[in-house]
C-alpha positions, -999 to +999 in steps of 0.1 A: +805+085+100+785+052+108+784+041+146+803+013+157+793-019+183+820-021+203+806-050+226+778-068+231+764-078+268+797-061+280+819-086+255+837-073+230+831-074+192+855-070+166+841-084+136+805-086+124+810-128+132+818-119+167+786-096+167+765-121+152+779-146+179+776-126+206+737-119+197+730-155+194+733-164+230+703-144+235+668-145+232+637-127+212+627-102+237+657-099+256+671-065+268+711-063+260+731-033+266+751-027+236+787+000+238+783+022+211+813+048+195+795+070+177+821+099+163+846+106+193+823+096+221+818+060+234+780+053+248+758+025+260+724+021+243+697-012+253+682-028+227+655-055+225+657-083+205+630-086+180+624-117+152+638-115+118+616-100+092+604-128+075+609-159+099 
């Protein structure tokens, strides 16, 4: 069973758009906490925003 983003910065995502969105308003380098359901439990993980492979 694949995880799922729940929300983004603390804002909810429903789509992969509203993910995508949600990314945008950040930076390379930043630090945002993302909510995670992974199976039947519901997490936070941080991840840092790194470049796109190729740009």
């Amino acid at each position: 069973m694949p995880d799922v983003i729940l929300e983004v910065a603390g804002v909810p995502v429903n789509s992969f758009e509203d993910l995508l969105r949600e990314v945008r308003r950040h930076q390379v380098g930043d630090r945002i906490p993302l909510t995670v359901r992974r199976g039947g439990q519901v997490f936070q993980v941080e991840v840092v925003l790194a470049p796109f492979p190729g740009r």
